[in-house]
N, CA and C of each residue as an Amber inpcrd file, in Angstrom:
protein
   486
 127.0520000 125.5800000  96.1370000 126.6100000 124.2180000  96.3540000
 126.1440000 123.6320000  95.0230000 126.4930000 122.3410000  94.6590000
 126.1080000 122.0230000  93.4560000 124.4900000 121.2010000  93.5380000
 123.9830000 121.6230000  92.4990000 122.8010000 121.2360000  92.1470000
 122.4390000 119.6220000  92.2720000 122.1800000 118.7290000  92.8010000
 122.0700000 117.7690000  92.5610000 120.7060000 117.0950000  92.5000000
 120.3030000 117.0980000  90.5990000 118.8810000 116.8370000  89.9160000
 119.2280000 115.2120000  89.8910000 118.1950000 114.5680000  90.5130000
 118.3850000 112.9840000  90.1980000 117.5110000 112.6960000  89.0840000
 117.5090000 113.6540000  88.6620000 116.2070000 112.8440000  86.7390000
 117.6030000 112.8390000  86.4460000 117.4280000 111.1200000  85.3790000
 118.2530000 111.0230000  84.1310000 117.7330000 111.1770000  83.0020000
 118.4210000 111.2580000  82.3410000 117.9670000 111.7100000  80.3820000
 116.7300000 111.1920000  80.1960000 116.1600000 109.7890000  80.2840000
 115.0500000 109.4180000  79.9510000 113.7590000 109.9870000  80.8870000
 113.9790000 110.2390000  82.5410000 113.1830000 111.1190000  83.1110000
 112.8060000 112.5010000  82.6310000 114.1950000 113.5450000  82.4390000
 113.7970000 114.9410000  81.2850000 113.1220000 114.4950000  80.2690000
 113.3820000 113.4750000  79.1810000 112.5000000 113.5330000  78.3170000
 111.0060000 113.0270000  78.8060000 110.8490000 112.1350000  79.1060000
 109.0380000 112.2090000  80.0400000 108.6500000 113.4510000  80.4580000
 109.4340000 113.8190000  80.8970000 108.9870000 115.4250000  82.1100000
 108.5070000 116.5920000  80.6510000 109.7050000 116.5730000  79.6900000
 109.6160000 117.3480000  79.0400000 108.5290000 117.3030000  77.6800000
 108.0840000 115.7960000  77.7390000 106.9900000 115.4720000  76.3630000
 105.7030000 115.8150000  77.4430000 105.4980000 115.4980000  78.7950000
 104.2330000 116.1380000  79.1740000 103.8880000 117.3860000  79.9130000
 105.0810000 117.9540000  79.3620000 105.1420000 119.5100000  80.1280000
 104.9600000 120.5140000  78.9170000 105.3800000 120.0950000  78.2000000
 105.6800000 121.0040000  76.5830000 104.1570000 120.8990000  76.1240000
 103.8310000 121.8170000  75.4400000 102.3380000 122.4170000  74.5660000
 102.2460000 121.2220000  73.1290000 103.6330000 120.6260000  72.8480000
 103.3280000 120.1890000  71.5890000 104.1930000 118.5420000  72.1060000
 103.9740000 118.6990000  73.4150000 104.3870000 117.1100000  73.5190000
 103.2200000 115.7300000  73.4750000 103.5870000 114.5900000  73.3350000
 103.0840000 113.8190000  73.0260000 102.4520000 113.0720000  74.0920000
 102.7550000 113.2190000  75.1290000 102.0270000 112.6870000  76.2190000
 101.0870000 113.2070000  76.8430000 100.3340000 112.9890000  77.7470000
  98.8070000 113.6580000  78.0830000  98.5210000 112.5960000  79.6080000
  97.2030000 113.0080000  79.5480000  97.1950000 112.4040000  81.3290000
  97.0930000 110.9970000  80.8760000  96.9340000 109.6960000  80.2570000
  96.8560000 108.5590000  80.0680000  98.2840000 108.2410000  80.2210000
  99.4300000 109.0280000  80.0130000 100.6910000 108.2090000  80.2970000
 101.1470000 108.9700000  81.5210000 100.8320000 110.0320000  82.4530000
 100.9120000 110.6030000  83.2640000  99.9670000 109.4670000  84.4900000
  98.5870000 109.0140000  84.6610000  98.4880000 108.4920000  85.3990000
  98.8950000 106.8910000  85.3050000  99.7340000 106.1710000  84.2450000
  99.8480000 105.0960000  84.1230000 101.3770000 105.0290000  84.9540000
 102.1450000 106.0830000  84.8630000 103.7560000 106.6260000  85.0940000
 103.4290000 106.7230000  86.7340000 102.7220000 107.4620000  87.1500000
 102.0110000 107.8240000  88.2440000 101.9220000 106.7720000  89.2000000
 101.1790000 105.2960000  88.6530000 101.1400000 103.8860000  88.7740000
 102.4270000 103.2170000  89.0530000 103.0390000 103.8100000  88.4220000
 104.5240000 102.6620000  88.1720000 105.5780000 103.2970000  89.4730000
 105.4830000 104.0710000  89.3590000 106.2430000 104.9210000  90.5550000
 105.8540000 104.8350000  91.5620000 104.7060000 104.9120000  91.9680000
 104.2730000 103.9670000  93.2420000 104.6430000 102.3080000  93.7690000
 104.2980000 101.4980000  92.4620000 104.4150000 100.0070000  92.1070000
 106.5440000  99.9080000  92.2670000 106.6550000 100.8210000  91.9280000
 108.4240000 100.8860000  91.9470000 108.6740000 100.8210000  92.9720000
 108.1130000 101.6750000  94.1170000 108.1250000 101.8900000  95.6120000
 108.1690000 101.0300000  96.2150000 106.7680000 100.4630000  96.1290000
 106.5440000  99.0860000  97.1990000 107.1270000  98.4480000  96.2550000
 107.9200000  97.9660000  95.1430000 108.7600000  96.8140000  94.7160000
 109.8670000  96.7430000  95.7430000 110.5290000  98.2140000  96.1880000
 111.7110000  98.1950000  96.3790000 111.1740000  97.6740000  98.6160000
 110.2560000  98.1110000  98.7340000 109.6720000  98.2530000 100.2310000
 109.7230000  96.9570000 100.3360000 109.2660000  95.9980000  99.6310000
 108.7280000  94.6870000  99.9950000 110.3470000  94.2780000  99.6850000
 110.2460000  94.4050000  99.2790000 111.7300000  92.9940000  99.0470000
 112.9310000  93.2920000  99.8570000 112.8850000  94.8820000 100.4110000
 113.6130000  94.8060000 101.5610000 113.2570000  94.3220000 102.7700000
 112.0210000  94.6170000 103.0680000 111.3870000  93.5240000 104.3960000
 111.4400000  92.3760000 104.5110000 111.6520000  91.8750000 102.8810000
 111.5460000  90.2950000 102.9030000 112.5940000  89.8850000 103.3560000
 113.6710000  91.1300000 102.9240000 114.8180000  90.5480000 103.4710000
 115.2840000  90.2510000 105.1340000 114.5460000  91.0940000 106.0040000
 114.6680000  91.4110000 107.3520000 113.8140000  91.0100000 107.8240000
 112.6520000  90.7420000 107.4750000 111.8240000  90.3830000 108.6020000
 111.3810000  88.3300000 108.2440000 112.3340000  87.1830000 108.9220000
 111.8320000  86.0500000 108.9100000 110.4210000  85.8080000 108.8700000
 109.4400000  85.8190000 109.3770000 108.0580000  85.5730000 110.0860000
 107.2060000  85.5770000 108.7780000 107.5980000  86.9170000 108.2520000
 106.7120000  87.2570000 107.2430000 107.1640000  87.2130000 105.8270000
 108.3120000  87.0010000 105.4830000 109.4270000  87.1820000 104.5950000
 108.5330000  86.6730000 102.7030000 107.3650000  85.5560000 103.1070000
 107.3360000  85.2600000 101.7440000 106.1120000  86.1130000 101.8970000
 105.6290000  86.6340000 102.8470000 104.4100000  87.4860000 102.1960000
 105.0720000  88.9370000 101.5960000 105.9600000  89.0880000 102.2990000
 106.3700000  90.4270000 101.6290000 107.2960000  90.0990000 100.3840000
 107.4400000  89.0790000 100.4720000 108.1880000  88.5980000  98.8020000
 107.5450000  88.1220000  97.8380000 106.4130000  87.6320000  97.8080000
 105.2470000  87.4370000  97.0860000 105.0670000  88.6420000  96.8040000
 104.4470000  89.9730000  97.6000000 103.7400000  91.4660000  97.3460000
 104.9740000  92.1730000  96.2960000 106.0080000  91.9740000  96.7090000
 106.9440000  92.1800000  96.0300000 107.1200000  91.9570000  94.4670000
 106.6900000  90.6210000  94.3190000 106.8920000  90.1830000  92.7430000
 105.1050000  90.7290000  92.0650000 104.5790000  90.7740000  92.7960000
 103.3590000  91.2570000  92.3920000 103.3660000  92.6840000  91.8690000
 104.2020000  93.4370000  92.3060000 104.0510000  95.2250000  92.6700000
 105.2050000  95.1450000  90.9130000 106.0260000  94.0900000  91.2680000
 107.1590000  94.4170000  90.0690000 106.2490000  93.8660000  88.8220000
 105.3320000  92.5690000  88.6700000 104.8390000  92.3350000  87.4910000
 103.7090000  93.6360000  86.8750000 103.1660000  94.4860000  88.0980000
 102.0700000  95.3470000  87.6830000 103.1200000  96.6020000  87.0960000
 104.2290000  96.6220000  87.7190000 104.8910000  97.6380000  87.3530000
 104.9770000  97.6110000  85.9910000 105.4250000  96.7460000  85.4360000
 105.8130000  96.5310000  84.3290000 104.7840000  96.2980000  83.3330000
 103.9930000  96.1770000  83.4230000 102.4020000  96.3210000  83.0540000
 101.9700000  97.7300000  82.6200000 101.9640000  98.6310000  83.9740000
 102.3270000  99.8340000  84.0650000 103.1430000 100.2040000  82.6040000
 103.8460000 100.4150000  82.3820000 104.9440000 100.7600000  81.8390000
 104.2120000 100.6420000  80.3370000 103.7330000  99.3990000  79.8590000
 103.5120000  98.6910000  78.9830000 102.0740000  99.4620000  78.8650000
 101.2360000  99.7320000  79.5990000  99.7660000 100.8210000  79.1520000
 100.1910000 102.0940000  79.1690000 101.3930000 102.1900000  79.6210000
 101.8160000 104.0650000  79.1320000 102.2340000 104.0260000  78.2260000
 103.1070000 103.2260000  77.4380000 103.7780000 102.8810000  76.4570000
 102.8970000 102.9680000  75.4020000 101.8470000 102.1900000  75.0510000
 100.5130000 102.0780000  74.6710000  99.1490000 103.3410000  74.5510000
  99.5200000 104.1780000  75.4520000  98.1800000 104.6350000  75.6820000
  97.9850000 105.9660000  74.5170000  99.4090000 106.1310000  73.6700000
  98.7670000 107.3390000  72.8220000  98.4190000 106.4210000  71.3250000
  98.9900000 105.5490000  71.1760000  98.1100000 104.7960000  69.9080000
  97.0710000 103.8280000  70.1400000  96.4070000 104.2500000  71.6350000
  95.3010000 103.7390000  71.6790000  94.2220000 104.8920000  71.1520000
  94.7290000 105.6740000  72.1620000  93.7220000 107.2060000  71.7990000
  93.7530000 107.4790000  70.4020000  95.1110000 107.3740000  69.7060000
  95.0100000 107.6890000  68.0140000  93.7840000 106.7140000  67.3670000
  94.0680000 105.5540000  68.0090000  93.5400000 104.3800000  66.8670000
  91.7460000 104.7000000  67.5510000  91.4240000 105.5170000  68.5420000
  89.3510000 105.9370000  68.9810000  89.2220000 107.1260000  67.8740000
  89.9350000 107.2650000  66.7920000  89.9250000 108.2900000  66.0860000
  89.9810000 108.0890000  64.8020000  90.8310000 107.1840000  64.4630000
  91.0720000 106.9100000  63.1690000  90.6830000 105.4550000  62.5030000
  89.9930000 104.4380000  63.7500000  89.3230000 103.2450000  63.1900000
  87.6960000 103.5960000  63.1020000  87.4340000 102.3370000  61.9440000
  86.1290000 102.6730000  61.6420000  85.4590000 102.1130000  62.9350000
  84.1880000 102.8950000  63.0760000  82.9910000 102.7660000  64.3130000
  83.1420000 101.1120000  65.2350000  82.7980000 100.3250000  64.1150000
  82.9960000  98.6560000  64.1880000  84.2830000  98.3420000  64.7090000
  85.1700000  98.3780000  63.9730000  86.1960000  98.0500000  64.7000000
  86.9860000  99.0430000  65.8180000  86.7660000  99.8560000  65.9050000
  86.8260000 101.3360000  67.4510000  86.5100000 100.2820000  68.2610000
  85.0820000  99.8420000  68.3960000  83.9070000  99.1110000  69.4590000
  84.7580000  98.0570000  69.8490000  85.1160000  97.1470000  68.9390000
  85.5140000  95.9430000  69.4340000  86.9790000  96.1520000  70.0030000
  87.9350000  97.1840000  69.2870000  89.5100000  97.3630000  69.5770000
  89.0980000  97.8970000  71.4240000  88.2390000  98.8970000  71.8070000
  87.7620000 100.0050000  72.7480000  87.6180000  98.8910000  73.6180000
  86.6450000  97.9310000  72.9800000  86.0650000  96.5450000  74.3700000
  87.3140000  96.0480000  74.9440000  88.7810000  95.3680000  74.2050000
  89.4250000  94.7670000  74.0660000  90.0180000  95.8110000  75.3240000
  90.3600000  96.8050000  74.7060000  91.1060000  97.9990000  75.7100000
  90.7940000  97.8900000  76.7870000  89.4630000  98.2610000  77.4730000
  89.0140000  97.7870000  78.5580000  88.9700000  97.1840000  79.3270000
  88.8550000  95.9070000  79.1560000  89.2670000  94.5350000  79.8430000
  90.5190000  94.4370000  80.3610000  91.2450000  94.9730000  79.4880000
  92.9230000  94.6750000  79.8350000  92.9860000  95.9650000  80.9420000
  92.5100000  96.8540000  80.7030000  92.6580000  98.2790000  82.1230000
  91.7400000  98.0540000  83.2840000  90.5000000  97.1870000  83.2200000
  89.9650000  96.7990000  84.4130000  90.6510000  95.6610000  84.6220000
  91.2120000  94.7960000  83.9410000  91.9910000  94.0800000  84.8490000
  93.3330000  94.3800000  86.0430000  93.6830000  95.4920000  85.0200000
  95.1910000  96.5620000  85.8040000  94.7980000  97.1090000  87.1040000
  93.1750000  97.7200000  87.0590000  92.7080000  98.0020000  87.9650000
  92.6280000  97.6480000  89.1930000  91.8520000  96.0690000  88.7310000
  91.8260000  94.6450000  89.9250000  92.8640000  94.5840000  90.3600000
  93.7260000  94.2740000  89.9290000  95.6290000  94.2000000  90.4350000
  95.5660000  95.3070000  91.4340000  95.5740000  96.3870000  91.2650000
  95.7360000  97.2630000  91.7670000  94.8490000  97.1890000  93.4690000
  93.6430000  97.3510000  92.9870000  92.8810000  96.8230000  93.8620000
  93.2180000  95.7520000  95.3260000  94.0060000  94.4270000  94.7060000
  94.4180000  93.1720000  94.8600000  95.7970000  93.7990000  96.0100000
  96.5150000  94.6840000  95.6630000  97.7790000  94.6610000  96.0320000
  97.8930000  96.3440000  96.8120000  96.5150000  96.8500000  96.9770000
  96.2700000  97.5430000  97.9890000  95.8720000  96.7420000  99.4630000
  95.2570000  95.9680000  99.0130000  95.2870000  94.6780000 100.1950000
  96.1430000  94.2990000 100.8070000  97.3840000  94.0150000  99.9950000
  98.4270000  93.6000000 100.6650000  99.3490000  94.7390000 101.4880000
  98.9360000  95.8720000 100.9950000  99.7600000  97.3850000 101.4630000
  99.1200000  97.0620000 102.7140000  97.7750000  97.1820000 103.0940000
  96.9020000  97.0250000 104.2140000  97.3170000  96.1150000 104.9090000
  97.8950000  95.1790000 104.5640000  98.0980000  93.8520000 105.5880000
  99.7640000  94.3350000 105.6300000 100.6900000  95.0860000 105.3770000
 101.9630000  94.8840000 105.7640000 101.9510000  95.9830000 106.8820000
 101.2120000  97.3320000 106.4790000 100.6880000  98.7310000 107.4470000
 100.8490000  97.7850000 108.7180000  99.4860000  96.4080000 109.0520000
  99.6780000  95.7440000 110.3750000 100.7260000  95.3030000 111.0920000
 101.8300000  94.7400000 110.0960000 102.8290000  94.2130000 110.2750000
 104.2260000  95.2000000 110.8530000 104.1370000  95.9310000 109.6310000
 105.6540000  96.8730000 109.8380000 105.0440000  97.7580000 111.0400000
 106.6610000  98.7370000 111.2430000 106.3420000  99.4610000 112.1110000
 107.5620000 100.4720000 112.2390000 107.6780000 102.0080000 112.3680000
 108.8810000 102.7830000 111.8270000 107.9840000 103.6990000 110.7400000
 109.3180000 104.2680000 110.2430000 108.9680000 105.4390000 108.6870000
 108.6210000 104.9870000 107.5100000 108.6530000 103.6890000 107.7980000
 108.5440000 102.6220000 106.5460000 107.1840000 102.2530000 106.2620000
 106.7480000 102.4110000 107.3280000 104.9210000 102.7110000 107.3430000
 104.1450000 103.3260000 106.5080000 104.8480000 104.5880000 106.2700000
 104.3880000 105.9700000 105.6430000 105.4820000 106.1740000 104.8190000
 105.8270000 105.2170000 104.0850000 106.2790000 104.8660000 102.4070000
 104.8780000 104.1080000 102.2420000 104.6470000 103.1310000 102.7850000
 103.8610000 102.5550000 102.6240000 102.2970000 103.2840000 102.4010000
 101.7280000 104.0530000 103.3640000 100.7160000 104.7360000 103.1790000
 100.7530000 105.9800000 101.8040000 101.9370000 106.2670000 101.5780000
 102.0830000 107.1170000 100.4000000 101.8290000 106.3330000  99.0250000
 102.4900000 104.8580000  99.1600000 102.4150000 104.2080000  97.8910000
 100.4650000 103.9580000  97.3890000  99.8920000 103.8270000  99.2860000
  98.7380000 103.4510000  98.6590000  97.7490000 104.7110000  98.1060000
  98.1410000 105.9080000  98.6290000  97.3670000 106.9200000  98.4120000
  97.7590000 107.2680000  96.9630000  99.1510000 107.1790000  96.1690000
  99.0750000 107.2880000  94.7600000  98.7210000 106.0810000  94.1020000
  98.7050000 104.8820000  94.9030000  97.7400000 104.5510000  94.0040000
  96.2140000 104.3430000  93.9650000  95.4040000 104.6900000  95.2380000
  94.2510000 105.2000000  94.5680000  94.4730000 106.1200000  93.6440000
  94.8600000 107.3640000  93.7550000  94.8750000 108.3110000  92.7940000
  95.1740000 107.8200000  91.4240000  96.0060000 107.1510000  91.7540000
  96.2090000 106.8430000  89.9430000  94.5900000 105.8570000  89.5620000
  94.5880000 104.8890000  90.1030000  92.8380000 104.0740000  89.8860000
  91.9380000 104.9840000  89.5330000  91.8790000 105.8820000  90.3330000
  90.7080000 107.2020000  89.8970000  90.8520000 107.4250000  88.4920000
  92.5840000 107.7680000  88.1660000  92.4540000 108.5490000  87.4170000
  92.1780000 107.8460000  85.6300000  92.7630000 106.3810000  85.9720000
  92.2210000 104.8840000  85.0440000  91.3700000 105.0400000  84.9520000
  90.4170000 104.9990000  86.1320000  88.8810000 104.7610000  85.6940000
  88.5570000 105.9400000  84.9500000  88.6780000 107.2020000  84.9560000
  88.5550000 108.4480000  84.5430000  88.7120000 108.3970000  82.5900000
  89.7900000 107.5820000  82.2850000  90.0090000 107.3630000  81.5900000
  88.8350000 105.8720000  80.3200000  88.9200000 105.0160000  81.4720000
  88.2220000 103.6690000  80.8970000  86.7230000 104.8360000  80.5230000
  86.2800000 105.9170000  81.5030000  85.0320000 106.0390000  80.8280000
  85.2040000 107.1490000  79.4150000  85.9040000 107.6400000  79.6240000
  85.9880000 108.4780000  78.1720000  86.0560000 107.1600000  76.9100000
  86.7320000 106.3170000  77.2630000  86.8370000 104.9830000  76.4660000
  85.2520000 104.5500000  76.0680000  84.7380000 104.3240000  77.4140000
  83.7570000 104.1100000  77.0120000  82.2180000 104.8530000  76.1260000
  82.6910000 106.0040000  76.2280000  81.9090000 107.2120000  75.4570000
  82.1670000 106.9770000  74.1430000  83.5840000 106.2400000  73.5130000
  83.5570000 105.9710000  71.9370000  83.0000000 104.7410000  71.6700000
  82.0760000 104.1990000  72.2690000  81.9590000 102.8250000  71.8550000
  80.7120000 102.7790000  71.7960000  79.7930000 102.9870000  70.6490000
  78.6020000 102.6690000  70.1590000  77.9630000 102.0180000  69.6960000
């Protein structure tokens, strides 16, 4: 029977920079990836409901463009997150503080989103009904987990800022 691995090249290499001893990734692009793969989920959940279900169609197409702008957000703080950690190391104290503040804001805002569009998971749970439910309850349980694991992060952030 043949093997059939659905990672493509750019998935092995992710898998393989935070699996490897001397790779470059670490849990800041692991729970941001973590984020997006969830946010990928309900991108793809919502915009198929929107398609099928009249009644409700722009709420789940609204949640939809919401899940795809955080996604991509997502993407953009993993992308980001090892020359953030370089630069709590290699800027002076003063400017750490203010770059660290700056950092912050922009990840409690990711947060709020997050926050924002667990709401809407909650309000479609009422709506739908089927296996599609529990896509749904999976998307929201990784993404608390991933929020945890942000915030986990924002406070080590906040430990360099004196």
């Amino acid at each position: 029977m043949k093997n059939k691995n659905i990672s493509n090249e750019k998935m092995k290499i992710i898998l393989e920079e935070i699996s490897s001893p001397d790779g470059k990734y670490f849990g800041g692009v692991t729970a941001y990836l973590c984020a997006e793969f969830a946010l990928a989920l309900l991108e793809k959940l919502n915009f198929r409901i929107a398609r099928k279900n009249d009644e409700n169609s722009s709420f789940f197409l609204n949640s939809g463009k919401k899940a795809s702008s955080l996604k991509e957000y997502s993407d953009y703080l993993a992308s980001n997150d090892g020359d953030i950690f370089k630069k709590m190391f290699e800027l002076p104290q003063e400017e750490k503080n203010i770059f660290l503040k700056n950092v912050i804001i922009e990840q409690n805002k990711f947060l709020n989103e997050i926050l924002l569009l667990q709401e809407d998971i909650k309000k479609a749970c009422s709506i739908i009904k089927g296996s599609v439910k529990e896509d749904y309850f999976m998307v929201d349980e990784i993404l608390t987990s991933s929020y945890k694991n942000i915030n986990t992060i924002i406070k080590f952030e906040e430990k360099k800022i004196k």
